[in-house]
C-alpha positions in Angstrom: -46.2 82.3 -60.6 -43.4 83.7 -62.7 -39.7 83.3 -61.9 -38.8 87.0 -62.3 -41.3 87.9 -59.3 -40.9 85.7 -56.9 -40.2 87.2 -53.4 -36.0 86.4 -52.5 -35.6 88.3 -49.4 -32.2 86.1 -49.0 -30.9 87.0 -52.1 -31.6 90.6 -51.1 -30.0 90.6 -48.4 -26.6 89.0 -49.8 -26.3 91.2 -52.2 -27.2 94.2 -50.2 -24.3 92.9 -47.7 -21.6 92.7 -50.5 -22.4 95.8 -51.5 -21.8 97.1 -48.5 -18.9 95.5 -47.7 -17.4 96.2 -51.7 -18.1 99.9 -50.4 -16.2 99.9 -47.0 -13.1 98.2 -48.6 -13.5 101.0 -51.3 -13.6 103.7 -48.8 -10.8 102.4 -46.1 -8.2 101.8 -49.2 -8.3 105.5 -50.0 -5.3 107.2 -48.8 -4.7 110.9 -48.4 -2.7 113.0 -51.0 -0.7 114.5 -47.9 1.1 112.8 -44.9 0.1 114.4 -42.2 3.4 116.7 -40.1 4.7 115.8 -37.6 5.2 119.0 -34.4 8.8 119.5 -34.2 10.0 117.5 -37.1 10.9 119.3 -40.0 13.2 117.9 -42.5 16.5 120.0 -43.1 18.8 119.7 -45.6 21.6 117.1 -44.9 24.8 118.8 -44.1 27.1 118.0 -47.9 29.4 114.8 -46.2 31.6 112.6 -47.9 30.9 110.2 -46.5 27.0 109.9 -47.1 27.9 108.4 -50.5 25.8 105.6 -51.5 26.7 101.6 -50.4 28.0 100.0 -53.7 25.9 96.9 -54.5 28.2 94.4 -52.8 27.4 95.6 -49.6 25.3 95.1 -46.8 26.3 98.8 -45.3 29.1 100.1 -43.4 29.5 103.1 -41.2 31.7 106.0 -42.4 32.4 108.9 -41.4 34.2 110.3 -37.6 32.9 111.7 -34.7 33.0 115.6 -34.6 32.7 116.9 -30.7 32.1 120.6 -29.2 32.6 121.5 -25.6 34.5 120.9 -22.2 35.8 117.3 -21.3 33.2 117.1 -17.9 30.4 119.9 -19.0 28.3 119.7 -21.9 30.2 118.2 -24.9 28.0 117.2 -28.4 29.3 114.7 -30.6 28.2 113.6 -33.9 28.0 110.1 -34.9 28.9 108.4 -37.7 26.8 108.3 -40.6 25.4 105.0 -41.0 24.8 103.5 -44.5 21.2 101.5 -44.4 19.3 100.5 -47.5 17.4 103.7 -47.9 20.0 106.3 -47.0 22.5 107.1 -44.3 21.6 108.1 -41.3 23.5 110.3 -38.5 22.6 111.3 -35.0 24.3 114.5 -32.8 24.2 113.7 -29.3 24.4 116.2 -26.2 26.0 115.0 -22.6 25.8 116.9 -19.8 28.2 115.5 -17.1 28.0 112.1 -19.0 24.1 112.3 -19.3 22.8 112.2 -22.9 20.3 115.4 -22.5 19.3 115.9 -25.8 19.4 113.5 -29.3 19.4 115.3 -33.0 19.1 113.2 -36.4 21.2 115.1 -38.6 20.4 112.4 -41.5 18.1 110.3 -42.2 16.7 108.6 -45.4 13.4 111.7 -46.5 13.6 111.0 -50.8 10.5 110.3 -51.0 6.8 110.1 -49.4 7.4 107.1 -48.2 10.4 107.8 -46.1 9.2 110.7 -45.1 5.8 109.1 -43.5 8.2 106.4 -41.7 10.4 108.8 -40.5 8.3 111.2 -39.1 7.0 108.7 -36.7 10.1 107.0 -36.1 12.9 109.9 -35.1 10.7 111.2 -32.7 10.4 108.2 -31.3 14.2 106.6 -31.2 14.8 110.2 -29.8 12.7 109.2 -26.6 13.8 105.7 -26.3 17.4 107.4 -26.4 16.7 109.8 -24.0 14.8 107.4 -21.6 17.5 104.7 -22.6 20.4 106.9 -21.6 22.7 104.8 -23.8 22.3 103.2 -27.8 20.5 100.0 -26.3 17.2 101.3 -27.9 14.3 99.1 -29.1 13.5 98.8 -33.3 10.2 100.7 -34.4 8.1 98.7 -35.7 8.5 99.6 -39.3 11.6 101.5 -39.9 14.0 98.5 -39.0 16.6 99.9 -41.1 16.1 103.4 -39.7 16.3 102.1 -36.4 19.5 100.0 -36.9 21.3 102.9 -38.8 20.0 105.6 -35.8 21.5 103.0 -33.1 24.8 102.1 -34.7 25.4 106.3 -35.4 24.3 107.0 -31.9 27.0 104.3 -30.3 29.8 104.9 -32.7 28.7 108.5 -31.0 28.7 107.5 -27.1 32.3 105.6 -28.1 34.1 108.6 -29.1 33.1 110.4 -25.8 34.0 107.5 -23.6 37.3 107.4 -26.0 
């Protein structure tokens, strides 16, 4: 019998299963050309601060800035934070009390350059907004993710809650 037709079922089947497997790697690594938008995120233009200059090399980040408020001393008063210098842009939160309850939570800033960001972000703001919200105070959990986000959304959103109590 000659070598080139013998029957190899096994070596069939190997390389029919690498191939298959070559192909679902191929087709899960494909990412789409568009991130997909998020309801009731849109990214505005950052307000010209400043303040939102970038951290110089030597440090960590700091936050800069003061607290701007609106509004009666026991009614509804909004206050914005200070803007927060993380590694991939400030961020700045505007927080509403009503009667000392934090009622509604705004990013004003937050790091959207490029694709990237913009992907983390869309999932993260949303998402510190509700911890805020069900929080009731700046003791918020990290996404998973966008630790620097996170970090720079809780320090604004303190610095925030500070000058109301102040």
């Amino acid at each position: 019998m000659h070598t080139l037709r013998k029957n190899r079922p096994l070596r069939r089947i190997v390389l029919a299963s690498a191939a298959t497997v070559s192909g679902m790697v191929l087709l899960l690594s494909l990412k789409p050309h568009t991130t997909p938008a998020v309801a009731g995120l849109t990214p505005s233009p950052a307000p010209f601060s400043s303040s939102s200059a970038p951290a110089t090399a030597g440090t960590s980040g700091g936050a800069t800035g003061s607290g701007g408020s609106s509004g009666s001393a026991s009614g509804t008063r909004t206050l914005t934070g200070d803007s927060v210098q993380t590694r991939y842009g400030p961020v700045q939160v505007r927080v509403t009390l009503a009667n000392g309850k934090i009622t509604d939570v705004t990013a004003v800033e937050y790091p959207q350059e490029n694709p990237r960001d913009q992907q983390i972000n869309s999932y993260a703001v949303p998402e510190l907004t509700r911890e805020a919200l069900t929080a009731q105070s700046a003791a918020i959990d990290t996404v998973s993710g966008a630790t620097y986000t996170s970090d720079g959304y809780r320090r604004s959103l303190q610095s925030a809650l500070d000058s109301a109590s102040g």
